[in-house]
C-alpha positions as CSV (number, residue, x, y, z in Angstrom):
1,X,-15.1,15.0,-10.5
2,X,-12.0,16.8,-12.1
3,X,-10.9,14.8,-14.7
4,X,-8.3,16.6,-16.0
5,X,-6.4,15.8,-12.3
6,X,-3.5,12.8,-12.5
7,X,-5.3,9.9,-10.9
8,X,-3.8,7.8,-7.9
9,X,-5.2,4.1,-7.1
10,X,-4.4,3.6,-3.5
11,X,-5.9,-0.3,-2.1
12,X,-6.3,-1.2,1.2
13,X,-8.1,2.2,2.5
14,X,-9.0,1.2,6.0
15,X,-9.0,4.0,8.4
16,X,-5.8,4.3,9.1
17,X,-2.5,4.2,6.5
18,X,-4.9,4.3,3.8
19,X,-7.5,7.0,4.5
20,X,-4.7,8.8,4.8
21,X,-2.7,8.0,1.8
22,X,-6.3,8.9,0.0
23,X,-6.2,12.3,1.7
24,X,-3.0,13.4,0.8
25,X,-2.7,12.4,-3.0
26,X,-6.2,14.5,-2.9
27,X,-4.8,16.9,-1.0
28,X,-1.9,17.1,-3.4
29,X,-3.9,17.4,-6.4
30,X,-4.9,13.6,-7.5
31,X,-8.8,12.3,-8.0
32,X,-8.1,9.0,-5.4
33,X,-9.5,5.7,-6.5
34,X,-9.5,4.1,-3.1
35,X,-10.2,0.0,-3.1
36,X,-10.8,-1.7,-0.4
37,X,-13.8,-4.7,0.9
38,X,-15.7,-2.4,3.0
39,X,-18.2,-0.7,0.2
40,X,-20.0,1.3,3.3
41,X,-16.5,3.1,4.8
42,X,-15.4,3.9,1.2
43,X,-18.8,5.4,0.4
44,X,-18.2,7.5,3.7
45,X,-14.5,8.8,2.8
46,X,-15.6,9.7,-0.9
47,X,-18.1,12.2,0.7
48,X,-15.1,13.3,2.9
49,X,-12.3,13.5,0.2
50,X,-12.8,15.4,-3.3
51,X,-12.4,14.3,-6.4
52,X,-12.3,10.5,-5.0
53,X,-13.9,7.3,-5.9
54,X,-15.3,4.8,-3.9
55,X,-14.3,1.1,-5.6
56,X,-15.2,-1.7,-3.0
57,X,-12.6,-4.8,-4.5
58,X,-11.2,-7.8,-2.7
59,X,-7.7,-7.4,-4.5
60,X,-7.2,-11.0,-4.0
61,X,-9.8,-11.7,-7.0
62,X,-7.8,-10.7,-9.7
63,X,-11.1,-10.5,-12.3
64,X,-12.4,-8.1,-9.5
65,X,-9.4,-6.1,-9.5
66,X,-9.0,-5.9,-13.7
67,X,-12.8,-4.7,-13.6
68,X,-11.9,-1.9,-11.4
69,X,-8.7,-0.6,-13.2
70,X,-11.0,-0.5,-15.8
71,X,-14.1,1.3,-14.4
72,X,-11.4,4.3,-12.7
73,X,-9.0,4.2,-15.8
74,X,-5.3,4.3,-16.1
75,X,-3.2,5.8,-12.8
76,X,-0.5,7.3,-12.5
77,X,0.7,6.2,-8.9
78,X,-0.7,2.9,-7.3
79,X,-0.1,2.5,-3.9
80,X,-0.3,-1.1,-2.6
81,X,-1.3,-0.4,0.5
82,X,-3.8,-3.7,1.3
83,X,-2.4,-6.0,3.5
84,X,-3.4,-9.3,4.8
85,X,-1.8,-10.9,8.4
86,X,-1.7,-13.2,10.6
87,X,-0.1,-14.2,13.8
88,X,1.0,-17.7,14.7
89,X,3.8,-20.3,14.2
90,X,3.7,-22.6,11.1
91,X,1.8,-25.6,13.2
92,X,-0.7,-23.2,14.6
93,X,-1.9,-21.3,11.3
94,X,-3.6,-22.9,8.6
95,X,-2.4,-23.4,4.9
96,X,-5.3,-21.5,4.0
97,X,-4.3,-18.4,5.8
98,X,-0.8,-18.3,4.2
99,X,-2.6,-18.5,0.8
100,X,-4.6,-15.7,1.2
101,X,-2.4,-13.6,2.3
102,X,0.0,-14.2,-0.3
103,X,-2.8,-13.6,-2.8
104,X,-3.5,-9.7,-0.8
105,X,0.1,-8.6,-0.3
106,X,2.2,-10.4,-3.4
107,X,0.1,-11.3,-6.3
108,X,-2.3,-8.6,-5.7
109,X,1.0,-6.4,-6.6
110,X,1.7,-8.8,-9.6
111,X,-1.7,-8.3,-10.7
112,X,-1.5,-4.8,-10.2
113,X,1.8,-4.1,-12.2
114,X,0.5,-6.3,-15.2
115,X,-2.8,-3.7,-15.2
116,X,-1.5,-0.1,-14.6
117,X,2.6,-0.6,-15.8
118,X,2.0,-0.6,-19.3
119,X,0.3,2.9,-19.8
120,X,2.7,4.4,-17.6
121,X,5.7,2.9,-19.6
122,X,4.0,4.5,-22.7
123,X,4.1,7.6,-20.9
124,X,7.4,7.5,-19.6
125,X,6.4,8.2,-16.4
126,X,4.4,6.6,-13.2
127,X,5.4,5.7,-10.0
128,X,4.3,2.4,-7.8
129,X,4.8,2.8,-3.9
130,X,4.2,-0.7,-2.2
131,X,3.9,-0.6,1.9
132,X,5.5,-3.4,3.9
133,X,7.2,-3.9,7.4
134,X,10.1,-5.4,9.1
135,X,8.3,-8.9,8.1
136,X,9.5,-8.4,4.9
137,X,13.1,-8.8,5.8
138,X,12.8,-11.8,9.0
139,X,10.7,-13.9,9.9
140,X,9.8,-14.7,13.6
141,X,8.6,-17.6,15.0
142,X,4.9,-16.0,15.5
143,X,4.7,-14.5,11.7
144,X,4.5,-17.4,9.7
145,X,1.3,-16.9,8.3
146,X,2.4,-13.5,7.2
147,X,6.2,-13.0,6.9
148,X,6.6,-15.1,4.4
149,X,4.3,-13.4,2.0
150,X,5.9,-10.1,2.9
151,X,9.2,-10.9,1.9
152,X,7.7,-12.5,-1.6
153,X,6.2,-9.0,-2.2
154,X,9.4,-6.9,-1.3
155,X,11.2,-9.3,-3.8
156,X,8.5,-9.1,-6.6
157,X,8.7,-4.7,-5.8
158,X,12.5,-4.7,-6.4
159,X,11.7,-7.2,-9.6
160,X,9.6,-4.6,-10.5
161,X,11.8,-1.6,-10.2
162,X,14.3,-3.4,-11.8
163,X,12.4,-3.6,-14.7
164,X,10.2,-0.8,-15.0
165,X,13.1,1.9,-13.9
166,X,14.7,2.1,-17.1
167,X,11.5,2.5,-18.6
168,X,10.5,5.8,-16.4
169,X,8.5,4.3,-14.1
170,X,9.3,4.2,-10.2
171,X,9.0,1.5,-8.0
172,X,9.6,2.2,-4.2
173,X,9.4,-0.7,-1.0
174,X,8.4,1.4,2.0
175,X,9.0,-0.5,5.5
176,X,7.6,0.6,8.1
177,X,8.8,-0.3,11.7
178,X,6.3,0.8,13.9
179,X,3.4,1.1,16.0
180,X,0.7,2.6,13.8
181,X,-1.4,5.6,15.7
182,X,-4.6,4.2,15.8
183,X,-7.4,3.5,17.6
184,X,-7.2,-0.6,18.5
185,X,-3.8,0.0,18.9
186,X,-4.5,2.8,21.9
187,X,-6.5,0.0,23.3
188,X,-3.9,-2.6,22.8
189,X,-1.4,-0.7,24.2
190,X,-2.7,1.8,26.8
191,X,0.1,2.1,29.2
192,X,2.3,3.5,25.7
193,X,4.2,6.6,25.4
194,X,2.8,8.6,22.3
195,X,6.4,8.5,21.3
196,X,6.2,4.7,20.3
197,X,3.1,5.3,17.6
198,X,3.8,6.8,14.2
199,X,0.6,8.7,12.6
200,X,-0.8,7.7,9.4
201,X,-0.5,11.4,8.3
202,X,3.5,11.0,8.7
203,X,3.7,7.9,7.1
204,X,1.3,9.3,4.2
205,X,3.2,11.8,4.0
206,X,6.6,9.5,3.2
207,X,4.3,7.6,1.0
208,X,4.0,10.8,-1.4
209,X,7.7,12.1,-1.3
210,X,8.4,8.6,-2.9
211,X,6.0,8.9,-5.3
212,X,7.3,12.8,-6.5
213,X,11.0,11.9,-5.7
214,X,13.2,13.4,-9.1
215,X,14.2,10.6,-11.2
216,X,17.8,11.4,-10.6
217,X,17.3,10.6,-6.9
218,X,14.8,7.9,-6.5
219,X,14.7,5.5,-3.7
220,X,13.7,2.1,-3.7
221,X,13.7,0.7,-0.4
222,X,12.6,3.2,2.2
223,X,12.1,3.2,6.2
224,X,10.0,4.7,8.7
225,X,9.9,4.9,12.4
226,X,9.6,6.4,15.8
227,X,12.5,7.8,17.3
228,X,12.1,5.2,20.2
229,X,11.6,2.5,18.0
230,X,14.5,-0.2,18.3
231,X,16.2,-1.6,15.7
């Protein structure tokens, strides 16, 4: 392990948007804390990817999560990339289900912000790239177990950058509207043009210009999507 590399803290690395968020912070010259529940996949990618580190963490247990930014040390990007959903109208979901998933996608950010921020304000530089959807900015009749929470964390981002802007530290909302290229989705949608699905590399990729924009150009919310993609 390289420690003299900056360090990102990416949550959420599944096998899709996340694994490859990890990969290209690695690739562009970051030792990756990756969190996520699944201790045996992150075990797996740290092999895979240099200079990373494996830190299994349900980011909706906030003592969990302020024991891991302490074990990987301070960062200077977080991604939030963990995301928790649900599909169903207000009478079908439970009140449970809302209440977790607020916990993953908004206070997990709060949490987040309260641990990492402050060393990057002393530095006078960081960067904070949240991942979100179109959920953040409507909410259909089948999304409200999930839109809800969504919206709450695209407010609590531009909060964020709001505050922490001034102070050198960049806070970015990316959207994305689209299909994401992997594999349940190819099962879930066989008949689909390749043209509909956006690749986790791409939207990796979007993830990282964010986090390098110059500070005399920086976005805050940001959208990606297919070409064929409707809107």
């Amino acid at each position: 392990m390289n420690a003299t590399k900056p360090l990102a803290l990416v949550t959420g690395v599944g096998p899709g948007t996340g694994a490859a968020v990890a990969r290209r912070f690695a690739e562009g010259g970051y030792r990756v804390a990756m969190l996520a529940r699944d201790a045996d996949r992150l075990a797996a990618l740290a092999h895979e990817i240099p200079d990373s580190i494996a830190a299994p963490c349900d980011v909706a247990d906030a003592s969990a999560l302020e024991r891991v930014v302490a074990d990987v040390g301070n960062p200077q990007v977080v991604v939030h990339n963990a995301v928790g959903g649900a599909f169903g109208t207000f009478s079908q979901i439970e009140a449970e289900t809302l209440r977790r998933n607020f916990e993953i996608n908004t206070m997990a950010l709060f949490n987040l912000a309260r641990l990492t921020t402050p060393a990057m304000v002393a530095a006078g530089e960081g960067a904070v790239i949240v991942t979100g959807n179109t959920s953040a900015t409507r909410g259909r009749a089948a999304f409200a177990g999930f839109a809800p929470t969504k919206a709450a964390q695209r407010i609590l981002a531009e909060s964020l950058a709001r505050d922490l802007g001034p102070k050198g530290v960049h806070v970015a909302y990316l959207i994305i509207d689209a299909v994401i290229d992997v594999p349940w989705q190819r099962q879930r949608l066989p008949d689909a043009k390749d043209d509909i699905f956006t690749s986790p590399a791409s939207i990796a990729a979007e993830v990282f210009h964010l986090a390098h924009q110059p500070r005399d150009a920086w976005s805050f919310l940001a959208e990606v999507r297919p070409f064929h993609e409707p809107w």
